[in-house]
N, C-alpha and C positions, 0 to 999 in steps of 0.2 A: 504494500500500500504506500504511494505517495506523499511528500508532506504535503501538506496544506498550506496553499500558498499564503501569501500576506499580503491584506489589502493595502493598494498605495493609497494610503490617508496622509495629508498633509496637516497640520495643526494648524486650527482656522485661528484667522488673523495675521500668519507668517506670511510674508509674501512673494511671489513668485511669477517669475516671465516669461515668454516662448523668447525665443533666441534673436527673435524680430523684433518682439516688443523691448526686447534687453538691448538688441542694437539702437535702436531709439533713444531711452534709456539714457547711456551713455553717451549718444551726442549732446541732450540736456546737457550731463551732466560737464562736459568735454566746453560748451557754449558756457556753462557760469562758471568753471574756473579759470576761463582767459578773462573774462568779465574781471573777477575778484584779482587777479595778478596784474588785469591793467590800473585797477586801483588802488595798487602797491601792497594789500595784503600777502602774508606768504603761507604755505601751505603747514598742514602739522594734523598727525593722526596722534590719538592717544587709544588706550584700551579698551575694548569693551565691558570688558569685567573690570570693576572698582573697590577695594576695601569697604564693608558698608559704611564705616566709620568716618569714610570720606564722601561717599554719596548724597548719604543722610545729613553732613552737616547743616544747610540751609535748604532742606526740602518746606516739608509741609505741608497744609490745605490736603486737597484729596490726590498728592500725587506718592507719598509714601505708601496710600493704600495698593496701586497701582506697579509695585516696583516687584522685579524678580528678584527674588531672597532668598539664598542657599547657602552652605557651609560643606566645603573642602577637607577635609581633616580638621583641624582647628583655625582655620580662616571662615572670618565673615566675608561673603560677598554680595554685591549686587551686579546686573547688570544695570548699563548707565542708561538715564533714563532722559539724558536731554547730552549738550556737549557743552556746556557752561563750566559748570563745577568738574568736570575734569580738566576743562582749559584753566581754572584758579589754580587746582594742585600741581598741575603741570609749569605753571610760573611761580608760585609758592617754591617748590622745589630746582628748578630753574632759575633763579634769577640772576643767578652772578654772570649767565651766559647769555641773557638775554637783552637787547636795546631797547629803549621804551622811547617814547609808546610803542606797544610792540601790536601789531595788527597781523592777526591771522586769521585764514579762513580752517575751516574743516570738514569735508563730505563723510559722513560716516552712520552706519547703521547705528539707533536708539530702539529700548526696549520700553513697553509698557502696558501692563495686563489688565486693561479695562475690557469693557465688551466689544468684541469686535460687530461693527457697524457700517454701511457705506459711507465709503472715506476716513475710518478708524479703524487702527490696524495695534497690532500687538508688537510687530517690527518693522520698523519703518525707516528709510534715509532721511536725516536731517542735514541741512545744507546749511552751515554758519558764518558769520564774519564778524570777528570782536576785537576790539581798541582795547587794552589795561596800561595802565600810565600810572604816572604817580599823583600826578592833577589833570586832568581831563576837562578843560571847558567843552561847552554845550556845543563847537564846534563839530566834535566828534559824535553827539547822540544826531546830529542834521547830515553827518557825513554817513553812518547804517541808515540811517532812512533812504536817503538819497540813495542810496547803492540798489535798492528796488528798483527804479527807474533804470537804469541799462541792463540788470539783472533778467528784467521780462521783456526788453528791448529783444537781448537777443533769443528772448523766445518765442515771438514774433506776438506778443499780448502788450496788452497794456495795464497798467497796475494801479490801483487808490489806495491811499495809506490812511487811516483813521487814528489820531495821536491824543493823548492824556499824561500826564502825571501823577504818580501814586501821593504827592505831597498833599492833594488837594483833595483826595478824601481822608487823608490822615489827620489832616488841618480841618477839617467839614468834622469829624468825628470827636474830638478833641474841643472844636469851638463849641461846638454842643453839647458840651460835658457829658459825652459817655463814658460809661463808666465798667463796659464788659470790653473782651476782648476784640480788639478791630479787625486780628486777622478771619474773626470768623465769618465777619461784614463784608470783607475785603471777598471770601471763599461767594457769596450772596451775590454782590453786586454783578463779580465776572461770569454771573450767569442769567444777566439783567437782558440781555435777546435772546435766552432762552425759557425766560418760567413767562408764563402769563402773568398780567400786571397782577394780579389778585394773587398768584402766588405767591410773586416777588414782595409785595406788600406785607404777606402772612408768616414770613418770614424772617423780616425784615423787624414786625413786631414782635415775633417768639427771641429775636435775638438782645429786643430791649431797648429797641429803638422804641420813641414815645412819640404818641399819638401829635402829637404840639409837633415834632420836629418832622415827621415824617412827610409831610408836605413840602419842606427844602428840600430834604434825601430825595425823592423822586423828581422833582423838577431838577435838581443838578444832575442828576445820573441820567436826567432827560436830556441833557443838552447836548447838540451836533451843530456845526457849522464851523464858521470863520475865527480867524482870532477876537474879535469885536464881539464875539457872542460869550467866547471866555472873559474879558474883560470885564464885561456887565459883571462876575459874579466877584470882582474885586472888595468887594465891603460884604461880602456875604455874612460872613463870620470874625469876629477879634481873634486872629491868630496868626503868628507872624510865621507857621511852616505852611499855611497855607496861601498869604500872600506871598510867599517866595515862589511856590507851583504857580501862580498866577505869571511871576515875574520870570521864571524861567519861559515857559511856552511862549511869551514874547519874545524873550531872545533866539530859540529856536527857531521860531518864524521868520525872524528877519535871516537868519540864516539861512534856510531853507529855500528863501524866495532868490538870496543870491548866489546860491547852486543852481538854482533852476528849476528847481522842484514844482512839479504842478501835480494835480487833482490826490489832494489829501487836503483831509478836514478834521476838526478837533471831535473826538464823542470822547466825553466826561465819564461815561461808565466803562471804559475798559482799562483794564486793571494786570492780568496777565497770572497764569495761574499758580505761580512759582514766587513764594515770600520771599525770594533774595533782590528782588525788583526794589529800587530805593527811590527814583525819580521818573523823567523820561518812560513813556510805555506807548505801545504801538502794533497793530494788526493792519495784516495787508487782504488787499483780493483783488482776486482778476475784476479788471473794470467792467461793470455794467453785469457784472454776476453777483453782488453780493449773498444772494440767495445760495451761494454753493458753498460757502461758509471761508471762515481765513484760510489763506495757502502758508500764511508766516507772519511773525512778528517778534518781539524783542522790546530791549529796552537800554536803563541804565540800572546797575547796578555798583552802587562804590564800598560796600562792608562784604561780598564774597571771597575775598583773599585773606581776608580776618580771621578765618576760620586756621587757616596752614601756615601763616608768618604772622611776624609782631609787626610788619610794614602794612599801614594800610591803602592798598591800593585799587587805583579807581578802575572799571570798565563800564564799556557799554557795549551792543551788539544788537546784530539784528541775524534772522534764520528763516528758511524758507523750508518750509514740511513738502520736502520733493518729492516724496513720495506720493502725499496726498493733489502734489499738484498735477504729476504722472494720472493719476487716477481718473483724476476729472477733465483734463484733457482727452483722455482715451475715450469717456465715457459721452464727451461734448462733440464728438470729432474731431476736433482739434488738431490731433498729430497728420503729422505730412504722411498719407499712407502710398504716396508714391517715392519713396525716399529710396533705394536699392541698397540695403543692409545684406543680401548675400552675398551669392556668388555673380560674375560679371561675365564671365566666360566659360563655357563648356568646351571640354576637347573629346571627342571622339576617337579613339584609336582603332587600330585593327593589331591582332597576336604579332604581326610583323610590326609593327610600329608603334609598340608600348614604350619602349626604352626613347625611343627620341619624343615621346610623349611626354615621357616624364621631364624630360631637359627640358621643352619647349615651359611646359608649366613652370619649370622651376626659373627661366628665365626672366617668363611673364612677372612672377610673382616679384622678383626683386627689383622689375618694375615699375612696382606699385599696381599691379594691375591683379583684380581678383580673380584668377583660374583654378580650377578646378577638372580632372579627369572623369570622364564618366564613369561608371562604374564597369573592369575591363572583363569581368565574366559576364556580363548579358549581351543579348544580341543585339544587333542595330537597331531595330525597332523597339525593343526595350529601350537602347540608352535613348533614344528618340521622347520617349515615354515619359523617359524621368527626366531629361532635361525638362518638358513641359511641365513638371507635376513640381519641379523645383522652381518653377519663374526665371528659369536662367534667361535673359534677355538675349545672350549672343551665343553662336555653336561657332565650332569650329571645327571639323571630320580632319584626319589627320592620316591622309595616304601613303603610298610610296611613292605616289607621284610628286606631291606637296613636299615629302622628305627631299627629294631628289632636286627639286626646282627651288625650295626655300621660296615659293611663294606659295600664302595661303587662302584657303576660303571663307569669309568671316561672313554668316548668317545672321540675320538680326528677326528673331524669333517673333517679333511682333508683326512688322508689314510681312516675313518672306524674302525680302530686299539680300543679296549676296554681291559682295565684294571680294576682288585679288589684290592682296596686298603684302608687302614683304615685313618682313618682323615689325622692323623701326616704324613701317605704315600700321602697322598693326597694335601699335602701342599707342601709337597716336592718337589711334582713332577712338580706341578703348580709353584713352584717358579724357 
C-alpha cells in the first residue's frame, strides 16, 4: 500500500506568486529602489527574527497581540513585525560606523498574525525609507513624504498623502484634563474611518471621555482639509504641546509646498498604529481610490533609539505596504499584462544540431537576450506546441543548413512574419 500523499496546503495569509506575477513583482520593486538611491538613501537589510526583548521595546496598542512569538532553546524571539525598530537597534549598535543623518531605505518581508483578509496578509513586503540624526528638523518629516511622489511616479499612479501630528491629540487630551490612559484613545481614534460614528462615540465614552468634551473630540478628529483648516483649531485648548502640533504642521507645509509637493491634505484623526510615533504622522493612497484603503504611511518618531543607547536620537520615515499595493493593482488591472517576463526566444533543434544549439543559446544569453531551447526529446510538432502554450513570442528552428550558413530564421509567433538574419542581426532585432 502507498503512502498517502500530502495535501499542498499553503498557510493562509503567506503569500505567494506565479513566476509572472513575481517577475512583475520585482520590476516594482527594481523601479523604487533607483527611486530611493536617487534620493540618496542607501540600502541595508536587517533580520527577520529579532530578540523579543528588542521587538517589544516600543510596540503596543493591538500590534503585540499580533506578533509571532517562539523560543529557541533559551532565546526569546519574535519575528519582526514592521522594519523600524530593527533599523533603531541596528544604529543603537552601529553607530560609531555610521554618518548621520544616516538615510536608508529597506525592502524586506514583515510578519503579522491578524486575520487574514483582502488586502491583509500575515506576510507581507514592506518597503521603507528613514532619516535618524541626532537633530532632525521638520525638513526631513517633508523630505518621507515627499518621496511618495516619485515613488508612485515611477509606478505609473498617482498618490494623496493625508498628514497629522500625534502632538495634537496628546495636547487635545491633556487640555481636557483627562485623566485615563491616552494610549488607549490614541488605539480608538486610529480606527475613526473604521467604526460607525455611534460606535466610535461608544467608545470613546467607555474610555472616559465626558459627555461636555466629546463634542471637540469629534469635530477635531473630524477635521480634513488645508492648512487654514488646522489653524482654526489654534486656541482650541491651553496647552503648549498642543500648540507646538499646530506650529509644527505649519512648518511642514511650507516645506512641503517648496519641494513641490501636491495633492495631500491635513485629517486630524490619523494617528498610526505603533506608540513609538512622537510627532509628524501620515497615510498614503492611490489617488482617487481612497476606498481601497492606505498603500503606506509613517511618521516621526524621536525616543525609538532610547530604548538601545543612552544617545537620544531623532528619526522619521515613511513605508509603502508593497505588498498590499501589489495586491490591489493586480486586482484593479493595473499591472502592465503585456510586459514579456519570460522567455524571448525559442530554439528548435534537431539530434544533429543540439550541440550548436546549445552554443547559439549560450551566446544569445550573454547577450542579454532571453533564449531558451525547446524541449530536445519531443517532436517538432510538440516543440511547436509548447513554444505556443509558453507565449514564446519568437522561434527560431535551428538546421544544418542554418548551422552551415550562420544565417538564421527568426519567426515572430504572433503575425507569422519570418526573417534571415545573421547573429549580430539577430540580436538586434531581439533587443
Amino acid at each position: 500500500m502507498g503512502n498517502k500523499l500530502i495535501e499542498p496546503r499553503k498557510i493562509q495569509g503567506f503569500w505567494e506568486l506565479t513566476p509572472k506575477e513575481e517577475a512583475l513583482f520585482e520590476n516594482m520593486l527594481s523601479s523604487l529602489r533607483a527611486v530611493f538611491e536617487n534620493n540618496c538613501f542607501l540600502p541595508l537589510d536587517t533580520p527577520v527574527a529579532e530578540f523579543s526583548e528588542v521587538l517589544l521595546a516600543k510596540s503596543g496598542g493591538d500590534v503585540d497581540k499580533e506578533i509571532y512569538r517562539f523560543t529557541k532553546g533559551h532565546a526569546d524571539i519574535c519575528l519582526r513585525y514592521d522594519l523600524t525598530v530593527p533599523l533603531a537597534r541596528f544604529v543603537a549598535g552601529n553607530y560609531n560606523l555610521l554618518d548621520f543623518p544616516f538615510k536608508r531605505y529597506q525592502i524586506g518581508k514583515v510578519y503579522r498574525g491578524e486575520r487574514p483578509q483582502k488586502g491583509r496578509f500575515r506576510e507581507f513586503y514592506q518597503c521603507d525609507a528613514d532619516i535618524i540624526g541626532e537633530e532632525l528638523p521638520l525638513t526631513y518629516d517633508a523630505e518621507c513624504i515627499y518621496l511618495y511622489k516619485p515613488c508612485f511616479k515611477a509606478l505609473n499612479l498617482d498618490v494623496e498623502v493625508e498628514i497629522s501630528n500625534r502632538k495634537l491629540l496628546s495636547g487635545l487630551f491633556a487640555g481636557l484634563n483627562y485623566s485615563g490612559d491616552t494610549a488607549d484613545l490614541f488605539t480608538i481614534v486610529d480606527k475613526f474611518d473604521k467604526l460607525s460614528r455611534e460606535d466610535f462615540i461608544k467608545e470613546l465614552l467607555g474610555k472616559g471621555i465626558s459627555e461636555t468634551d466629546l463634542d471637540t473630540v469629534m469635530r477635531f478628529v473630524s477635521t480634513k482639509g488645508g492648512i487654514e483648516e488646522v489653524k482654526n483649531w489654534t486656541n482650541l485648548v491651553p496647552n503648549a504641546e498642543f500648540y507646538h502640533g499646530i506650529r509644527e504642521l505649519e512648518a511642514l507645509d511650507s516645506r512641503l509646498r517648496a519641494l513641490g509637493m501636491e495633492n495631500y491634505h491635513y485629517n486630524l484623526s490619523i494617528v498610526r498604529g505603533h506608540n513609538y510615533y512622537t510627532g509628524t504622522v501620515f497615510e498614503c493612497y492611490i489617488k482617487g481610490k481612497r476606498n481601497l484603503g492606505a498603500v503606506g504611511g509613517g511618521g516621526r518618531y524621536d525616543n525609538l533609539c532610547k530604548n538601545f543607547m543612552d544617545k537620544n536620537l531623532q528619526g522619521v520615515g515613511m513605508s509603502i505596504g508593497i505588498t498590499r499595493l501589489f495586491d490591489i493593482l493586480k486586482s484593479e488591472n493595473l499591472l502592465s499584462a503585456e510586459e514579456n517576463v519570460g522567455v524571448k526566444l525559442g530554439i528548435v533543434t534537431f539530434e544533429e544540431t543540439l550541440k550548436e544549439g546549445l552554443t547559439l543559446m549560450a551566446k544569445l544569453r550573454e547577450s542579454g537576450i532571453k533564449a531558451d531551447l525547446i524541449n530536445e526529446t519531443k517532436s517538432f510538432k510538440a516543440k511547436m506546441k509548447e513554444a505556443n502554450k509558453r507565449n514564446i513570442p519568437f522561434l527560431l528552428v535551428l538546421g544544418e543548413d542554418e548551422v552551415k550558413s550562420e544565417k538564421y530564421t527568426l519567426k515572430d509567433m504572433q503575425t507569422g512574419s519570418q526573417v534571415a538574419c545573421t547573429f549580430e542581426e539577430l540580436v538586434k532585432s531581439l533587443s
